[in-house]
Each structure stands twice: as structure tokens, then as C-alpha cells.
N, C-alpha and C positions, 0 to 999 in steps of 0.2 A: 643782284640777280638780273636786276633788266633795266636797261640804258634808260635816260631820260632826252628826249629830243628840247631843245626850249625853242617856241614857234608860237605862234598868238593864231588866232581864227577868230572867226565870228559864230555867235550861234544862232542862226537865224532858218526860222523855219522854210523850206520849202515844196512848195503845192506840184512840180512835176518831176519829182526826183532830181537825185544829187547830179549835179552837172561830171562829168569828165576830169575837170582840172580840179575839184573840189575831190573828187575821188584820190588824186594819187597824192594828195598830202594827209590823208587819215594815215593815223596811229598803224592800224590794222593792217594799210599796206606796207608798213615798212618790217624789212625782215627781224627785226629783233622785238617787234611783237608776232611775229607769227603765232605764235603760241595759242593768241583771240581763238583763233581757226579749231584747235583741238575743243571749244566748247562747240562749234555750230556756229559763231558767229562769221558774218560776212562785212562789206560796202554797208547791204542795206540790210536790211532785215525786217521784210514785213511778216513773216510767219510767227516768228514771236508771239504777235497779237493775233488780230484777225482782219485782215484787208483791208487797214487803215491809211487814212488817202492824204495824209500829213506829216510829209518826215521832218523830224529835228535831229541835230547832231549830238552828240553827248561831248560835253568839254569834259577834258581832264582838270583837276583840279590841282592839281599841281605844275603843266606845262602848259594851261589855255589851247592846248594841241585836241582837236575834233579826232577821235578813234574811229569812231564810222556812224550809218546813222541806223537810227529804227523809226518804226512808224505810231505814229501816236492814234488814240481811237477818237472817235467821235462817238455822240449819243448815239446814232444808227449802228454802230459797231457793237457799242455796251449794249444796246438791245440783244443783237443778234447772240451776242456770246451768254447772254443769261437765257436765253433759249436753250441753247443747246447745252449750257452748264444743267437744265435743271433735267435736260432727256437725259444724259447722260445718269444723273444719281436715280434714276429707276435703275437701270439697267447696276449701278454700285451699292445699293442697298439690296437686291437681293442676294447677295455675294454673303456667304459666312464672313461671320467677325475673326474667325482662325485665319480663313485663307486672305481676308483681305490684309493681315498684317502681314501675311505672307506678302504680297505686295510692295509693301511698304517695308519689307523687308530689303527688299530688291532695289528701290529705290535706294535705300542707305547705302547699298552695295554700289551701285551706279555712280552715287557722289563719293563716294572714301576715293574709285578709283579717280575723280577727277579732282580729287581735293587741294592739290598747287597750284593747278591752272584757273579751278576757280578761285581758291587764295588769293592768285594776282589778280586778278580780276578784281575782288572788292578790294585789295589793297588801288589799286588803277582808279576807280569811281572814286572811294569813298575816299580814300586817302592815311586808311590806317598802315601801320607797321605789318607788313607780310607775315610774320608770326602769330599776329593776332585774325589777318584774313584767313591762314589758313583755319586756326581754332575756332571760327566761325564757324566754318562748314562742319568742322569734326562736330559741333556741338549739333549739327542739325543730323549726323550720321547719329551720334549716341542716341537723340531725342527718335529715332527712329529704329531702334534697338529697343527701347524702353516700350516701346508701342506695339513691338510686336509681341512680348509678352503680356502687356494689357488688353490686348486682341482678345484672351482667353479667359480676362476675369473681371471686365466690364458687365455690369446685373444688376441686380434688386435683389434682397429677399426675399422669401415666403414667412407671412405674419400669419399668427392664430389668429383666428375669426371669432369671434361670441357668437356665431352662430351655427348649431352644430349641422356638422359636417362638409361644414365649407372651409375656405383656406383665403385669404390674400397675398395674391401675388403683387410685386413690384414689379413692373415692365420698363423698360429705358429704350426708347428706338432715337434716331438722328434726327434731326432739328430739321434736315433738307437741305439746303446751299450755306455753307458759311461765307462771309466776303471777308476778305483780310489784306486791309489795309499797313504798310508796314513804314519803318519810319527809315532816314537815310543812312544811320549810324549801326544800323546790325540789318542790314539789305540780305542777310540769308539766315541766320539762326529764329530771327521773330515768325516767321513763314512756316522754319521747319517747327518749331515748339506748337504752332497751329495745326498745320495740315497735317501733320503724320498723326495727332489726334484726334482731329477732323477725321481723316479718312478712316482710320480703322472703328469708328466710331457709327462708321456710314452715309458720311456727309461728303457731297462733293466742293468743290474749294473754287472760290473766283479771287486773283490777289492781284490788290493792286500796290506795285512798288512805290517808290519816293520816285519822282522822276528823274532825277539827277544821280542814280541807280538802276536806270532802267536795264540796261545790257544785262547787268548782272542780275534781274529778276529772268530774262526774255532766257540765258543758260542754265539756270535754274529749269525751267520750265523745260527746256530742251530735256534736259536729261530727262525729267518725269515724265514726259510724254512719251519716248522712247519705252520704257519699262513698261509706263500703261500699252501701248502700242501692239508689244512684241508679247505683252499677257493678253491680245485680244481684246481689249479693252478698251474705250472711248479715250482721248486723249482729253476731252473737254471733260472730264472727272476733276480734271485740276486746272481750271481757266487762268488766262493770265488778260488784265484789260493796262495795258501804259497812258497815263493820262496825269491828267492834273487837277485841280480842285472840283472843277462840274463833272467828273467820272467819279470825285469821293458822295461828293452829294448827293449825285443820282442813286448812288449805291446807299446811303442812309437812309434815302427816302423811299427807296423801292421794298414793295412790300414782299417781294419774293425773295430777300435776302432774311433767309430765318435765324440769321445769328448775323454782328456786325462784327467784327474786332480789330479796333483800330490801336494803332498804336501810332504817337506823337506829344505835341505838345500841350498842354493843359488848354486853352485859349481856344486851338483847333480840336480838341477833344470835347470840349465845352459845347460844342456848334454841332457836332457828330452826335452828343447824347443826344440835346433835346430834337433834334431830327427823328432819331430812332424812335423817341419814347413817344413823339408825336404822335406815330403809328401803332403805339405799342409793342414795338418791336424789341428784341433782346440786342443789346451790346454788351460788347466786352471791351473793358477801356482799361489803356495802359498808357501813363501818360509822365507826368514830370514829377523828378524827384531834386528836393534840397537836402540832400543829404549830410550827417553828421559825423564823425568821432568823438568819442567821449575818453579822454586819457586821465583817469587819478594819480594820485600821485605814490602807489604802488607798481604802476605798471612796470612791465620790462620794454626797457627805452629800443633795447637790441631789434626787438618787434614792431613797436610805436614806428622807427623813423621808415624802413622799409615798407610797413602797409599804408600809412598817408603819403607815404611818395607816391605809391603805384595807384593807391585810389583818386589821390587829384589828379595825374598829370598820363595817367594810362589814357587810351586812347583819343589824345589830345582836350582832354576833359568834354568830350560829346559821348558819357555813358549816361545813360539813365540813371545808373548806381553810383556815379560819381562822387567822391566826398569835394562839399562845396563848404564846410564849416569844421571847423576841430577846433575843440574845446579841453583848452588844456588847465589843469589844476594850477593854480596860482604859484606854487611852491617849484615846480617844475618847466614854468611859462620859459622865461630864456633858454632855458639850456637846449629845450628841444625845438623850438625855434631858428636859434643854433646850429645844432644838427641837421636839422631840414633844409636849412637853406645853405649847408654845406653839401647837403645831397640834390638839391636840384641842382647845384654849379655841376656835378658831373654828367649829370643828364644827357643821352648823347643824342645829339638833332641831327635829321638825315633824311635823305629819301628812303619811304617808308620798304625798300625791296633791298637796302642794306644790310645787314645780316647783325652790324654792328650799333642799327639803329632804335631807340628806345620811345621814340618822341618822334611823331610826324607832323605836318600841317594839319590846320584846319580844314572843312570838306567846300566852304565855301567864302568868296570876300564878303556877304553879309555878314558872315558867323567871325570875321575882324572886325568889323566896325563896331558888333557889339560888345567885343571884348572890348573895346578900345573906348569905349563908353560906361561900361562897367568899372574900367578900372578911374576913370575920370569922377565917377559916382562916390566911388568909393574914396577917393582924396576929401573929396566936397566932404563927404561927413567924416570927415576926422579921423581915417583910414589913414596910414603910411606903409606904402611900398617896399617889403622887404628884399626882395629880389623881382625880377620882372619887370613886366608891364608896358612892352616895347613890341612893335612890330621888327620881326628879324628882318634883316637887310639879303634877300636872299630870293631865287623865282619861288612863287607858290605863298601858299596861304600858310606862313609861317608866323606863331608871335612866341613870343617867351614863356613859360610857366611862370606860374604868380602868386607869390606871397603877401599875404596884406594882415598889416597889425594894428589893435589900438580902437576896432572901432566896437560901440556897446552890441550888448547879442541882438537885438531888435532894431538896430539899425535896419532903414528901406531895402538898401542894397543886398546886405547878410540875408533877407528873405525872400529877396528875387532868383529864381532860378536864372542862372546864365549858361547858356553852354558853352562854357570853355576851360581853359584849364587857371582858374581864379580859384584861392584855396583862401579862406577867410578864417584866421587865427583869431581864438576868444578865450579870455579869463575866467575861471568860475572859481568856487570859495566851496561848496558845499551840496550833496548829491542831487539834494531835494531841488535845488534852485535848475542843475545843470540836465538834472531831466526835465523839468519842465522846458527850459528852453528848444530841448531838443525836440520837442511835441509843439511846439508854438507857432513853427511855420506851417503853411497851409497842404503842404505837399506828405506822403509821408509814405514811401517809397523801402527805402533802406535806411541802416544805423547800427554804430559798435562802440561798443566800450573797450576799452582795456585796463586789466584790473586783475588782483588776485588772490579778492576778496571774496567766497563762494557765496556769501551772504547779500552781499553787491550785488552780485551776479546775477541772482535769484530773481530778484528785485526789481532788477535792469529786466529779465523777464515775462514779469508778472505785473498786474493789472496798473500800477501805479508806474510801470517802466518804459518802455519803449512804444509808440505808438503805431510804429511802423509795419511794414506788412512784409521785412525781412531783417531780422534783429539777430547781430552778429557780436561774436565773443571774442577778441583778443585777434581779429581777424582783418581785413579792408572792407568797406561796402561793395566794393565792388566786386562782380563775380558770382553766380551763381548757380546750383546743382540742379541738373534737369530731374532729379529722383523728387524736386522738392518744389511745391507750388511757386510759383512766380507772381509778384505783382504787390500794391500796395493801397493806403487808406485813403480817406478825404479826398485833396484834391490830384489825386496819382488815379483814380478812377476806380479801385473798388473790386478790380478785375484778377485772375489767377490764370495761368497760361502752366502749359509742361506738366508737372510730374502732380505726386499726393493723387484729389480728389477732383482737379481741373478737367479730368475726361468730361465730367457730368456738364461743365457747361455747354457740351456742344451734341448733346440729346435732351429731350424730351422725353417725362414721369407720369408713367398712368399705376393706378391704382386698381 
């Protein structure tokens, strides 16, 4: 769909805007990105934020090519925009919960019409397959659909009193500013599972992107301002701050942020709790997952080989929900093996705007080295390579899908989260032993069996089974229904985003 230039650049910040000759080699000015243009975007872009005095350029991650630049905040900036975020939610809470999903109606209507251009877009940052940027967006258009019918049935009930002729009421009002922090590998759907529940909710919204996503947070934000705009409405209802680690901290530590909700990696999640809690403040944490398959030796293999493909090696294995372990019964260990790593040989690698592309690079060369480390990890402890394990000879942050056999299920490596697409093949003998292991790492995110056994099944559901916090049946981990709470146990952070009863965490319970 859209050419690839290969060109190298620097990314270097600069304090009086982008030079001239730095201008006519961005992305954005050449005609077969025009397209940028149809989101709002320009050269520079400091409306995005708020009159921030620092531009940096956005590399592509797959051409090293600068598309154009935006402006980054400072503390005085983050000041200024929690100002006017939090004028702003007077004027959005006294708005009905009907007509504000009415809003956020509109918003979902704004993005469906712009949903290719922004598609290329997170495919351009991030560096997924264009099929799967566009499904991004759609999921933040459905998640905004879902919202506006919860517009009308967000409440409490009325309880009997013991005391005659009284009654209690349940009241729910908004929490006041949510901040929402969001990670680099879903730069539009984690935002919308937020804010469209945020708002209808009566909370106004400050988000802060991944930086290396910024464009694609600063279009986003375009569109919703627009909608709020043209309803009359404050635009800073839905603030946007572009920054880097001292814009997340300030945001954990500020006591005006009456809900947090970060989403990343356990480590950085880890540093963002005890901040909040310092204050006593609410977060909402969504964070890393080591995720399982559990194959008996019932299963239907016709199933088994297509959902471990697409769970390990779908968006370059940087999901959340990623399957990083499968654990196949003894009796069936080669054969499906076998088949898997007959099915990664056809896996098609490509620039992610291919049409025929299934497999794109990774979003950055850190996120190589640690593959590339991982897979070194894994030899040292008695791991062998069944397919993979290579950086591709090609531009961009390309490595191999990766097959790895032979090593015990408590191996160091087997319970490190990696993000990439490393798939760690395991033996088991018997139910009892292979759910425990699958409860044993520290994360606990997602998890599936396949089996078809209804007794199994049951089992795999209930208190002695899965410990996870999205337990799937004859299915992939990866993938998720916004009608259905989001999020996971332990060290995944505890937290529920999108659909079920997640409205609730982002108001506030009077009695």
C-alpha cells in the first residue's frame, strides 16, 4: 500500500525548530506519504500538546527515515495542561451520562471515517502489519459503541434500610481527571478501552503516549478535539501531554490525577504503583504477561497448529497476550512440533503495509538485542533451536520467529517475559503437574487449553485451574472482547479495562 524510502537520519532533539534542509527530507514531505496530512499532521506539530519548547523527530522503525517532528512537554507545560484538564471536567460532569455517550458516540463515528489513514499510521510508528493497525482503531470505534449504551445503565441500587421509612441509595459519580498512560505496541486501542469509559463515566482524560508513538497519540487527539470542539465543548476534556519518563512520574505523583492507569512493563509498573499508593492514590495497572497453551493429548491438532502460530508470532510477539510457553502432552510432543515449525517456514515477512504480509519487524533495535539475548539464554540452559533465532538480513528491525525445545518448565529464561516472538516448547505427563506450571510464573495475564474433555475443561476453569485473569478454551491467548473485562493477576497488575464491570473503576461509591 505505501512505498518504503530506506534513508538513515538522526534523532536529535532540537531547541529552535527544525532547520529547512531537515524539513524536506521528512517522510511527510514526500508525496506518497501525503496521506500523514488527512490526520492534521504537519513539518511540525506543536498543537498536538500544548506550546512545548522542545521538538524531537519520530524515526521510523523500519526506514531510520524522520516523518516529521512534534513537540515534546516540559514540567511547566504538564502544569499548565492539568490546569486546564481539570476546568474542563466541571464543565464535562455536569453533562448527562446519556448525552455524554452521545459524544463519545461521535467520536467513534470521527475515527471509523478515518480508520486506514490512521491504520497506516500505527502501522508507520509501531511497525505492525496494516491489517492489524487498522483492527486497532476499529477496536477503539467498537469500545466506543459499547459506551454509549453503558452511558444509560451506569448506577447503584436502592437497598432496604432497617430503618423504617428510610431507603439507601448507591451513588457512583467520576473520580475527576483520569491520566492514562499507554504502552508502544496498542498506541490507539489501550486509550480508547480507557477514555470512551473515562468519559461517559464523567471524567475528563490526560494521555500520555509511548514516545516513540507520539504522532499517532497527537491524531488521535486531533480527531477528539474536533468532535469535542464542534459539540461546544472544551477540547482539554481529553488532554494529551508527549513526554518521557519525568512527565509519567509527575503524573503518578500528582495528586490531582484521581485515577492512574498505566499500562507497560511490570518493572515500570512496579515504580508507577508504589508512587501512586505513596499518595494514596488509585491506579489501574496493566502490565506484563508470560503467557501459556496447555495442549492434551485429545486436542484437535487442525486448531492447536493455527492458534500457537498466531498467538506466538502475531504482532511480532510485542502482545501483552502473547503465547510465550506451550506445553504440549508427551504423547503428542513431535508431531506438533513438527507441524509448527512447518508452519512458521511459511510465515510471510514483509513490510507491514503488504497486503501479503503476516510478520513485520520489531518496533525498536533494543527490542533485537533482547531477542538476541533471549535466544543465547535460552541455548545456555539446555534450550535447542528449532527453527529461528537469527536476525533477518534485511533494513528494519527484523529477526526470525523462534522455536525453542528441551528446556525444564522452570527454567530462568521460560519465566522471563521477552517481548518478541520466542515460543518455548514444554513436556508435561499429567493435568495436575501442567497446571501448576502454568500458575508458576509470576505474571498471569492470559492462558488456554485445548482439549475435549468437558470435565478438563471445568477444571481448567475453576478454583484449582487457571490462574489468570483471561482463561481461554480451544482458542489463542491472544485477542480479546471489549464486551469482556480486560486485564490480569499477580504480577500483570490486578487491573480490568473495557467491558463487564471495569466502568466502576473510574468513579467513585457513596453510600
Amino acid at each position: 500500500m505505501l512505498g518504503v524510502r530506506r534513508a538513515a537520519a538522526a534523532l536529535l532533539p532540537l531547541r529552535t525548530g527544525a532547520p529547512a534542509a531537515a524539513m524536506s527530507t521528512l517522510l511527510i514531505s514526500q508525496p506518497r506519504y501525503a496521506w500523514l496530512r488527512e490526520l492534521g499532521l504537519q513539518e511540525e506539530n506543536p498543537d498536538g500538546c500544548r506550546s512545548f519548547s522542545v521538538v524531537f523527530g519520530i524515526l521510523v522503525f523500519l526506514t531510520f527515515s524522520l516523518t516529521c517532528f512534534f513537540m515534546q512537554a516540559s514540567l511547566e507545560d504538564y502544569e499548565e495542561t492539568v490546569k486546564k484538564a481539570k476546568e474542563a471536567w466541571k464543565v464535562w460532569a455536569d453533562i448527562p451520562a446519556p448525552k455524554r455517550g452521545e459524544i463519545v458516540r461521535q467520536i467513534g463515528d470521527a475515527l471509523r471515517q478515518k480508520i486506514k489513514v490512521l491504520g497506516s499510521l500505527v502501522s508507520l510508528e509501531m511497525g505492525k502489519i496494516f491489517v492489524e493497525g487498522v483492527g486497532e482503531v476499529q477496536e477503539y470505534v467498537d469500545v466506543c459503541d459499547y459506551a454509549v449504551g453503558l452511558s444509560r445503565m451506569i448506577g447503584g441500587p436502592v437497598l432496604p434500610s432497617e430503618r423504617p421509612g428510610h431507603a439507601l441509595i448507591e451513588q457512583w459519580n467520576p473520580v475527576g481527571l483520569v491520566g492514562i498512560i499507554t504502552a508502544f505496541n496498542f498506541p490507539v486501542a489501550v486509550y480508547g478501552w480507557n477514555s470512551a469509559i473515562a468519559m461517559i463515566c464523567g471524567n475528563a482524560c490526560l494521555w500520555k503516549g509511548a514516545p516513540t508513538t507520539s504522532l499517532t497519540s497527537v491524531a488521535v487527539t486531533k480527531i477528539i478535539a474536533k468532535v469535542l470542539e464542534d459539540n461546544k465543548l472544551p477540547g482539554a476534556i481529553c488532554s494529551l501531554v508527549c513526554g518521557g519518563a519525568d512527565i509519567g512520574s509527575a503524573m503518578a505523583r500528582d495528586e490531582r490525577m484521581d485515577l492512574l492507569s498505566f499500562t507497560g512493563s511490570t518493572k515500570v509498573g512496579k515504580q508507577v504503583a508504589l508512587m501512586v499508593q505513596e499518595r494514596f492514590g488509585r491506579s489501574l495497572l496493566e502490565l506484563g504477561g508470560n503467557n501459556a497453551i496447555i495442549v492434551f493429548e485429545d486436542a484437535d491438532l487442525n486448531l492447536v497448529i493455527p492458534s500457537a502460530l498466531f498467538a506466538a508470532v502475531g504482532t511480532s510477539g510485542q502482545r501483552c497476550t502473547t503465547a510465550r510457553r506451550l506445553f504440549l502432552h508427551e504423547s503428542i510432543h513431535d508431531e506438533v512440533v513438527a507441524k509448527l515449525a512447518a508452519a512458521y517456514a511459511q510465515v510471510r515477512i514483509g513490510e507491514p503495509w503488504d497486503p501479503d504480509t503476516l510478520y513485520g519487524p520489531l518496533h525498536t533495535r533494543e527490542a533485537v538485542k533482547m531477542f538476541l539475548d533471549a535466544v543465547e539464554q535460552a541455548k545456555q540452559q539446555g534450550g535447542s533451536v528449532v527453527c529461528g533465532g537469527k536476525v533477518i538480513d534485511r533494513p528494519g528491525n527484523y529477526v526470525e520467529p523462534t522455536i525453542v525445545t528441551g528446556l525444564p518448565h522452570n527454567a530462568p529464561i521460560v519465566h522471563t517475559e521477552t517481548f518478541a516472538p520466542i515460543l518455548y516448547v514444554l513436556k508435561f505427563k499429567d493435568e495436575e503437574d501442567v497446571f501448576a506450571w502454568n500458575n508458576e510464573v509470576k505474571q498471569g495475564l492470559s492462558s488456554s487449553i485445548f482439549t475435549k474433555d468437558l470435565g478438563r475443561i471445568f477444571r481448567w476453569l475453576g478454583p484449582k485451574g487457571s490462574d489468570c485473569g483471561i482463561v481461554n478454551v480451544n482458542i489463542p491467548t491472544s485477542g480479546a472482547e471489549i464486551g469482556g473485562a480486560f486485564g490480569g493477576e499477580k504480577h500483570t497488575g490486578g487491573g480490568r479495562e473495557s467491558g463487564s464491570d471495569s466502568w466502576k473503576l473510574y468513579m467513585r461509591r457513596s453510600t
